[in-house]
N, C-alpha and C positions, 0 to 999 in steps of 0.2 A: 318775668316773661317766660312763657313755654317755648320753646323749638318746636317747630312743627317737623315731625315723621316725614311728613312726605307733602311734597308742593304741587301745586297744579295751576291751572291758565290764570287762575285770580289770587296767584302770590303777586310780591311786590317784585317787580324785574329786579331791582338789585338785591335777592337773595336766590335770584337762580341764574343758569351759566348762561355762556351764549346762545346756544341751541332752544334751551328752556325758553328763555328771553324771547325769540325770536317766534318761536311757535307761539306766544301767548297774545304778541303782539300781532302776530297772521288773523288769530279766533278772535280779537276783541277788532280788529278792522272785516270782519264779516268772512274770511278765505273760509272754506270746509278742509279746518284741520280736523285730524282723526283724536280721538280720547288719547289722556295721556298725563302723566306724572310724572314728578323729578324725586328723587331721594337724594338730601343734599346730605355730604358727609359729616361723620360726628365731629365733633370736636377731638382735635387731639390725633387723626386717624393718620398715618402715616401712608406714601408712595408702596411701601414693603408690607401693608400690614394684609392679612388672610383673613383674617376673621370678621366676618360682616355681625356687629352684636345682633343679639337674637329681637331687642324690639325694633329695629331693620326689618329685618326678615318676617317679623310677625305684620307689619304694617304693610309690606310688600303683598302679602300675603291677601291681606283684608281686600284691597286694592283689584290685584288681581279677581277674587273671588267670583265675580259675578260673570267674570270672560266666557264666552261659548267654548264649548271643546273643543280645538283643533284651533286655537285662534294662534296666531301669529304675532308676533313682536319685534320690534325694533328695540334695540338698548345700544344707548348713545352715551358718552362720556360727554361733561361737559365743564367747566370750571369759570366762578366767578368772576377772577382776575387772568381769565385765560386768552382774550382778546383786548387790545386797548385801544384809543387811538394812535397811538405810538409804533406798537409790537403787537404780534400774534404770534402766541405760543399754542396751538393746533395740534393735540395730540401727546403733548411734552408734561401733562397733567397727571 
């Protein structure tokens, strides 16, 4: 099985975070959510690490590509087990 780069409204909710999740679930009950994708982290990546690998960034990239000049963005952090019904860890990801 391949990992996908980069996620969008028609991944499966449980391989994006809560935010993802949430947006995918707004655009498939009919809301006008705005375009948008998730880049779930590699495997392995750590709290400390710097280095975003370059097929990241290249996928970002693609992604991006076709944006009007001047467009604007939102970047959200999000994490799979970052909400439960238990605990909400918010931010601590």
């Amino acid at each position: 099985m391949t990992t996908r780069l980069i996620l969008g409204p028609d991944s499966d909710p449980e391989t994006l975070g809560g935010k993802a999740a949430s947006l995918a679930r707004l655009g498939r009950e009919g809301f006008d959510v705005p375009s948008w994708f998730a880049v779930p982290a590699p495997a392995g990546l750590s709290a400390g690490a710097v280095e975003v690998p370059e097929e990241i960034l290249a996928a970002v990239e693609r992604e991006l590509a076709g944006a009007p000049d001047g467009a604007l963005y939102a970047v959200r952090s999000s994490a799979v087990d970052e909400d439960g019904t238990g605990d909400s860890f918010a931010g601590q990801f």
